[in-house]
N, C-alpha and C positions, 0 to 999 in steps of 0.2 A: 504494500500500500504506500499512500506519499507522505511526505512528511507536510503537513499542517503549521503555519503559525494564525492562530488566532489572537484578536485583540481586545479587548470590553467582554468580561466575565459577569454579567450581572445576572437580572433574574432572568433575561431571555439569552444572552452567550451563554454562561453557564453551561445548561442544558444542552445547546446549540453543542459546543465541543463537546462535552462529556460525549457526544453519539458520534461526534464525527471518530473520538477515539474507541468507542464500541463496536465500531466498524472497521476498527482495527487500524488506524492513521497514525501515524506519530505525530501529536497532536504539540506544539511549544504554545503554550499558554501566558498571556500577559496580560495584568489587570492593574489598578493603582490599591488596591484592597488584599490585604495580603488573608483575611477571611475569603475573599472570592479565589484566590491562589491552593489555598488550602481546599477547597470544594473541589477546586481542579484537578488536584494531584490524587485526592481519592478516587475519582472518576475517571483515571489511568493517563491524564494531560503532563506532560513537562512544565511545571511553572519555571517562568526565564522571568529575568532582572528588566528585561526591559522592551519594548517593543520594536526596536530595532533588533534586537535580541529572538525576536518571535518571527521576524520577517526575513531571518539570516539563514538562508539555503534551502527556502521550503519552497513548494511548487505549488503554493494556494496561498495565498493571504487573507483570511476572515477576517472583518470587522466589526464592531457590534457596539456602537458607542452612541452616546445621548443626541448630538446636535451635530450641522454640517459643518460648525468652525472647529470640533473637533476630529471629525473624519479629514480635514484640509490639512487640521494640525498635524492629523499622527501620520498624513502620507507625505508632509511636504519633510515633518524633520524624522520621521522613522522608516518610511516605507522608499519615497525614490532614492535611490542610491544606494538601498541595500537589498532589496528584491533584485532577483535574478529574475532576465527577461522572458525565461522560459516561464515563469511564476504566472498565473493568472491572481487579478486583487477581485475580490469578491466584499464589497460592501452590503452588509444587511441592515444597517439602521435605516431609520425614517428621518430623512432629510431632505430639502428642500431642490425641485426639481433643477435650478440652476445651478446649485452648489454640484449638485450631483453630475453636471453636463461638464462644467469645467473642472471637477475633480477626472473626471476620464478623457478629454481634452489634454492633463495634464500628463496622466500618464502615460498616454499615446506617444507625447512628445519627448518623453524619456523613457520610449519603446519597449512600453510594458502595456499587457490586456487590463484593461481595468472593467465590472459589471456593476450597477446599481442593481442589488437582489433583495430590496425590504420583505419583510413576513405578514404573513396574515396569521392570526392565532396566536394563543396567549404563553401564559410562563408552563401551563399542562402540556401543552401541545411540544412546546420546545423542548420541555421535558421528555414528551414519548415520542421525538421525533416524527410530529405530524401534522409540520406547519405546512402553508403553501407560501412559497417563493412566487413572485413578477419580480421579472429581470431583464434589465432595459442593459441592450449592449448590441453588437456585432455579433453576426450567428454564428462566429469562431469562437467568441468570446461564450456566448453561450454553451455552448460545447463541453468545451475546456473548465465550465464552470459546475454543468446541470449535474456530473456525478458526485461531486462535493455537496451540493443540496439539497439532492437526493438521497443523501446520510441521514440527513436532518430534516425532511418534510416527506408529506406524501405527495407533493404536488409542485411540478417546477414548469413555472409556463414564461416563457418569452416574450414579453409585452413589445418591444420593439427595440427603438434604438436606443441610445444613452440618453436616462432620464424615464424614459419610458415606465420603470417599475416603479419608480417614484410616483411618476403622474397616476400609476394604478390605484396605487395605495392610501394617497391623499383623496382620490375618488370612491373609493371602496370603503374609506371610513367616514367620507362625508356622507354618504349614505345612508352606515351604520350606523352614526352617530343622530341624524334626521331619524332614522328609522324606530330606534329606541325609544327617543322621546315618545313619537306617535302611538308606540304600543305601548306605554306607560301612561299617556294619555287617553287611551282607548279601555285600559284595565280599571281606572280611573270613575269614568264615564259609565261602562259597565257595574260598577260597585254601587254609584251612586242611581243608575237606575232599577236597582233591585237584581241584578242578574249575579245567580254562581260564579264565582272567579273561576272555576273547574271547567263549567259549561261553555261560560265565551270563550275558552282556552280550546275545546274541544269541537266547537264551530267556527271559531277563526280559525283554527288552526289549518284545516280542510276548506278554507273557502277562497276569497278574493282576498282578502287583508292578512292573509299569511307570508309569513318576514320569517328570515333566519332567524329574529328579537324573539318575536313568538313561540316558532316553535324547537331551536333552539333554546334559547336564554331567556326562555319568560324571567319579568325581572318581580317574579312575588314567589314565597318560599312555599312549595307544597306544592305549584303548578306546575306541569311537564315535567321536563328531564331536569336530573338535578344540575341547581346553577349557583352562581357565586349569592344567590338570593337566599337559598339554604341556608348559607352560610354568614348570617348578617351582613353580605353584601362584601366581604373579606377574601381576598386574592381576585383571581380573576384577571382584568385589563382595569387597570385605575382611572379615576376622571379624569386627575394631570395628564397620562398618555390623551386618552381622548381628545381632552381639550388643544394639549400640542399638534394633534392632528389636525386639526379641525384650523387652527390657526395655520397652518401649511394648506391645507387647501385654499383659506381666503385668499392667502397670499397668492397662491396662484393662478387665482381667478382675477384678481385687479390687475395681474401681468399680462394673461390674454384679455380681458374685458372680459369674462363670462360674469352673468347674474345669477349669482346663487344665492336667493334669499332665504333657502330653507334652511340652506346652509351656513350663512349667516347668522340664524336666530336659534340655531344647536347651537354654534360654537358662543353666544351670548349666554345661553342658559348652563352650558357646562363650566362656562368663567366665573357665573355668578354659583353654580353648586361646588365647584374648587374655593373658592374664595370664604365660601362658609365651611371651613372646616373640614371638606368631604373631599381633598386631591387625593388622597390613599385608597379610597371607597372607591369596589367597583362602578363601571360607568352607567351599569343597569339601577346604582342607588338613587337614583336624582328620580324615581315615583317617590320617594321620598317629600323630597323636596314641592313636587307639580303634586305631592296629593297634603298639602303642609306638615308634612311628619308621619302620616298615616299611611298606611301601607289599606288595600283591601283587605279583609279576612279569608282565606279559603274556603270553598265551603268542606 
């Protein structure tokens, strides 16, 4: 197998390498958390010193870090010039579609493959290795990328060129993020019109208003599959992500001129459910908040 350097250990890297080393990779691991180092090393990763250190002789570069000024940071002073050109750089954070064009832009120029590969699915999935990758790059670069991501998800789809995965992902959670509201609003509604939380679960589910939110991640404890609702609303996808996402899509909707107002008035109502104390709480918490504190009863 190849040898691996991964970069950002958190609660989605983490997992991410621990599979990509289950799979049998020589995985060099590098995080600034020497807790997340230690997760690594049990999970059969090399913790290295540093991430020039993780990017030194391997044929894959993982990433897996908060924001795009930090993906810029750790390729401009860790990754070109010490990646081998045979290397493919595989970015999976969720960062902003232009950072993402000129970070592979940049590596091109210092003849190396670079992909934007962000995730869909939470810190479970990362865990059981069963995220789905969009990944925006050259269909070399895809290539060269889709069996390292295929360690770590079930689903690795090619969105287009550089940026591309980006653009999926900020679309896919404005979505998700619009979408949620509406079925927390709809559960809402249902409550207060006399109806079973069980029953509208059991006829929306099957009908025209059925959403991944529904019947997935109903966000009330006791309805459908079990969800981070079960669980007072703890692990899962947090509202800070959400909300970051949601802020990366506006952004790049005022750079094309698209009108997304619905998307707009999610990402207002998850700034104002962060802002009251609730950025840790998953993003299905905020029925909370649209039902003033009260959740419906199950029936």
């Amino acid at each position: 197998m190849a040898r691996v350097g991964f970069i950002g250990l958190g609660n989605m890297g983490g997992g991410m390498a621990a599979n990509l080393a289950k799979n049998g990779h020589d995985v060099r691991a590098f995080d600034l958390s020497e807790d997340a180092l230690a997760r690594a090393k049990k999970a059969g990763c090399l913790p290295v010193a540093s991430a020039a250190e993780a990017a030194e002789g391997a044929e894959a570069v993982v990433t897996m870090l908060p924001a795009g000024t930090h993906v810029e940071q750790v390729y401009q002073d860790a990754v070109f010039g010490i990646a081998d050109t045979a290397a493919v750089l595989i970015d999976c954070s969720t960062i902003d579609v232009e950072t993402a064009k000129r970070v592979a832009e940049a590596a091109s120029a210092k003849g190396l493959t670079a992909v934007d590969a962000p995730v869909s699915g939470g810190i479970a999935a990362a865990a059981a290795g069963t995220l789905t990758f969009m990944v925006g790059g050259s269909q070399a670069g895809f290539e060269r990328a889709e069996p390292f991501l295929s360690n770590m998800g079930k689903a690795v789809i090619h969105a287009g060129a550089s940026g591309a995965g980006q653009a999926a992902k900020v679309c896919n959670n404005m979505l998700l993020g619009a979408t949620m509201i509406a079925t927390c609003e709809a559960f809402l509604l249902a409550d207060k019109l006399g109806l079973d939380p069980q029953k509208f679960f059991d006829i929306a589910s099957v009908s025209s208003g059925q959403s991944w939110s529904m019947t997935s991640y109903a966000p009330l404890p006791g309805v459908g599959p079990e969800t981070p609702a079960d669980h007072d609303y703890q692990g899962g996808f947090a509202a800070a992500l959400m909300l970051k996402d949601l802020r990366l899509a506006m952004e790049a909707a005022t750079q094309v001129g698209a009108d997304t107002p619905m998307g707009a008035r999610a990402a207002e109502l998850y700034q104002r459910f962060a802002e009251a104390g609730n950025a840790g709480i998953d993003f299905s918490g905020i029925i909370r908040m649209l039902g003033d504190g009260q959740n419906p009863t199950p029936g």
